[in-house]
C-alpha positions as CSV (number, residue, x, y, z in Angstrom):
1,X,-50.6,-15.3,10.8
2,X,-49.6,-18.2,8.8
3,X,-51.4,-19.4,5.9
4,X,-52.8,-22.9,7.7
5,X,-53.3,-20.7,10.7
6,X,-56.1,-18.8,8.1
7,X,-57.4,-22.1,6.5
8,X,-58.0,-23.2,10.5
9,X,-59.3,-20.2,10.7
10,X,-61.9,-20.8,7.9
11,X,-62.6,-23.8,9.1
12,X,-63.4,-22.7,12.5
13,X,-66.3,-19.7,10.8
14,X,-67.6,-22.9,9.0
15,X,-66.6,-22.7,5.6
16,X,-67.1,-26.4,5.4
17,X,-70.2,-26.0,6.5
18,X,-72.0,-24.5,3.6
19,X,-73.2,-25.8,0.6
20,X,-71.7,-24.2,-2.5
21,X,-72.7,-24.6,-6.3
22,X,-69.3,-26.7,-6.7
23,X,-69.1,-28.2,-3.6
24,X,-68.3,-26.9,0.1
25,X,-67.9,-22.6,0.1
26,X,-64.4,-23.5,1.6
27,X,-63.1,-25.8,-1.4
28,X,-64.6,-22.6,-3.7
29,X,-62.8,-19.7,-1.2
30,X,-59.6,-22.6,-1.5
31,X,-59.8,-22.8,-5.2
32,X,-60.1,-19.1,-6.1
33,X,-56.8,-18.4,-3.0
34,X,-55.2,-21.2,-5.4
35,X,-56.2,-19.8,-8.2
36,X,-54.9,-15.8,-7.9
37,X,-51.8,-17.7,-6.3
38,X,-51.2,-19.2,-9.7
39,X,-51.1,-15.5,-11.4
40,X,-49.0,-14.5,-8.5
41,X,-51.2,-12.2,-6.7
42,X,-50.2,-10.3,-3.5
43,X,-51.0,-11.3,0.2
44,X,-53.9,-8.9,0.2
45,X,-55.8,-10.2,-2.6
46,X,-54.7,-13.6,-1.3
47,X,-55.8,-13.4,2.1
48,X,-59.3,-11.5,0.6
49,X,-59.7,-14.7,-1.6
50,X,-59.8,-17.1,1.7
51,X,-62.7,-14.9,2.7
52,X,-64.8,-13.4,0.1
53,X,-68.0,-14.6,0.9
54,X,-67.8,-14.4,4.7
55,X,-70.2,-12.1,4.6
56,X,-73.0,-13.3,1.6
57,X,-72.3,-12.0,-1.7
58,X,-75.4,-10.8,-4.3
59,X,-75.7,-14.0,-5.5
60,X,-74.4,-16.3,-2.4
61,X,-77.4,-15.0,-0.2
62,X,-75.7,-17.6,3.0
63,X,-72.5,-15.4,5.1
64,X,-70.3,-17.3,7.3
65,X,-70.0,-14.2,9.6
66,X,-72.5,-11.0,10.4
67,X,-71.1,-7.6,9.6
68,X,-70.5,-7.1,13.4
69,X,-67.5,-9.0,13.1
70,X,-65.4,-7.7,10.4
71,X,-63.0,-6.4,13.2
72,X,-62.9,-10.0,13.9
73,X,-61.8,-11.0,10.0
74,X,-59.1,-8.1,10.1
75,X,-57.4,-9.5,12.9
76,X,-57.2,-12.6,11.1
77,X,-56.4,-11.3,7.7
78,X,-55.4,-7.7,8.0
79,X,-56.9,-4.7,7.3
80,X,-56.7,-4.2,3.7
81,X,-57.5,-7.8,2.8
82,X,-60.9,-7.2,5.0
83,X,-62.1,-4.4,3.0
84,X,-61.3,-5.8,-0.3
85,X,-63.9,-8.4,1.7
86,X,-66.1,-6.2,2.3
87,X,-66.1,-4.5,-1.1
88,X,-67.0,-8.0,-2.7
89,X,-69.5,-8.8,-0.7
90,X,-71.0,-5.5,-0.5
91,X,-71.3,-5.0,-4.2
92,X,-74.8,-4.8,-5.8
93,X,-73.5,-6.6,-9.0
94,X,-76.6,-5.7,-10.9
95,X,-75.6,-2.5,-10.8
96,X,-72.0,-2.0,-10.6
97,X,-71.4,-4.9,-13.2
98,X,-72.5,-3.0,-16.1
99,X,-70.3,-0.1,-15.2
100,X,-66.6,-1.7,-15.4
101,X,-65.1,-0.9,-18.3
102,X,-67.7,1.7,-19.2
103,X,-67.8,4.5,-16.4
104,X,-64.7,6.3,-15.1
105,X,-64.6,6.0,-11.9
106,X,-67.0,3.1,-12.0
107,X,-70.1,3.9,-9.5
108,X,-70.0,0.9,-7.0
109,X,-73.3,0.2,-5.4
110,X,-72.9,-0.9,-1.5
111,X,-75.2,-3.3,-0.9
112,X,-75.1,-3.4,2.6
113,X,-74.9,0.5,2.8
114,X,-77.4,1.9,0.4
115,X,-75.6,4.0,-1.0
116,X,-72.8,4.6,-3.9
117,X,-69.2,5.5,-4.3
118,X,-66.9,6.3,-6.8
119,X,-64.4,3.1,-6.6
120,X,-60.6,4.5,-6.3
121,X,-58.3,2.4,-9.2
122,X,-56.3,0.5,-6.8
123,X,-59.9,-0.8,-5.2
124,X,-61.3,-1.9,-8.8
125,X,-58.6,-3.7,-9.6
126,X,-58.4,-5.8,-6.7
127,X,-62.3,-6.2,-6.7
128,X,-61.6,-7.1,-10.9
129,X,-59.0,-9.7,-10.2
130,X,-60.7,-11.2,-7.4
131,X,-64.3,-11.8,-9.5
132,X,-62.6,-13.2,-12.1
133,X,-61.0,-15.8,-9.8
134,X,-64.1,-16.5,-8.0
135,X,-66.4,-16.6,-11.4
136,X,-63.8,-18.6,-13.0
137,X,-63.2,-21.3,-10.4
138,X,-66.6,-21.7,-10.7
139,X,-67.1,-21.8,-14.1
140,X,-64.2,-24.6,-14.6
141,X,-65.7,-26.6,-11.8
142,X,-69.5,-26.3,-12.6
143,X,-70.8,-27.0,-16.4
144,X,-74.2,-25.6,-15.6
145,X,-73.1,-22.5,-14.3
146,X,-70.4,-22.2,-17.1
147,X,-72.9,-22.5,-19.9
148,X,-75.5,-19.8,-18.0
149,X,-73.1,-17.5,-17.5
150,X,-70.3,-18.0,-20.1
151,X,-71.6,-14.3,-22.1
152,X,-72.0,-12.4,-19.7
153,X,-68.5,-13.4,-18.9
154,X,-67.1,-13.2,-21.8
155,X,-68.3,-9.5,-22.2
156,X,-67.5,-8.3,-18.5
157,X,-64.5,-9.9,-18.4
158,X,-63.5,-8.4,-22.1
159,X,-64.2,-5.3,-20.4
160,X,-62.2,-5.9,-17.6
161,X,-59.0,-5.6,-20.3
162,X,-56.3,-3.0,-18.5
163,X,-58.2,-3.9,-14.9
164,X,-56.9,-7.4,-14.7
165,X,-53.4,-9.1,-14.6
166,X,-52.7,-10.9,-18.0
167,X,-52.7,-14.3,-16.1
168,X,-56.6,-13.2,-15.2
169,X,-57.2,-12.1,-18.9
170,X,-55.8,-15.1,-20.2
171,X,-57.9,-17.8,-18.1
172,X,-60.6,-15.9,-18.9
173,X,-60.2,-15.6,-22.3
174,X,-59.2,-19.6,-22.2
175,X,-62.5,-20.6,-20.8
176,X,-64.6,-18.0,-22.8
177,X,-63.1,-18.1,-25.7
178,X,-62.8,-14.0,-26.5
């Protein structure tokens, strides 16, 4: 499927729909595709980024589609890009948060699932590259939710270091200043 094919896509779940902290959810799932485009990320993280939130996030309590239809998301943006979806969405970020950069293999809470696994590297780096994206489109959008959140940033994005590309690590370091 062709990239406008996937924005119609979005557009058709209702991204417009929903109200975001910078805007509509589908100029923030827009930005961050834009945004991991500009480090030169792969078509899996890409096609994750158009859909992160589709189904709610720990701190984006709204979903665009219910867990019955991931089948539904993986026809329209593959496989792999749906579970890096998933993943996001899944995570329990009060608990897996603190872990990255400190646990090896970092013990991911599933939300959803109620219950924990041990992330594989390939699946933690993805998930790494993609919350920096999403945090940071945010953060340069939104001057509220910059100066909230610009420490705990800073320090889970610092230990993100060897996780993230070094286009990641240096937008993050460029906003928060580490």
């Amino acid at each position: 499927m062709l990239l406008q094919e996937k924005f119609e896509a979005l557009a058709r779940l209702g991204a417009g729909d929903f109200a975001h902290i910078n805007g509509s959810l589908e100029e923030h799932l827009v930005g961050t595709h834009e945004r991991l485009a500009a480090w030169g990320a792969g078509p899996v993280l890409l096609d994750a980024a158009l859909f992160h939130a589709a189904y709610g996030t720990d701190h984006f309590g709204d979903n665009m589609v219910s867990l019955d239809q991931r089948t539904q998301i993986a026809a329209i943006i593959g496989e792999q890009a749906e579970a890096l979806v998933y993943l996001y969405c899944s995570c329990d970020r009060g608990h897996t948060w603190p872990r990255i950069g400190i646990e090896d293999p970092v013990k991911f809470r599933d939300r959803f699932a109620d219950r924990i696994i041990e992330m594989p590297a390939q699946a933690l780096r993805d998930f790494c590259e993609l919350t920096v994206a999403n945090e940071n489109d945010i953060a340069s959008r939104t001057p509220a939710f910059f100066d909230k959140n610009r420490l705990i940033f800073r320090d889970l994005f610092g230990r993100m270091e060897g996780l993230i590309s070094t286009h990641a690590l240096a937008d993050a370091r460029r906003l928060y200043g580490f």
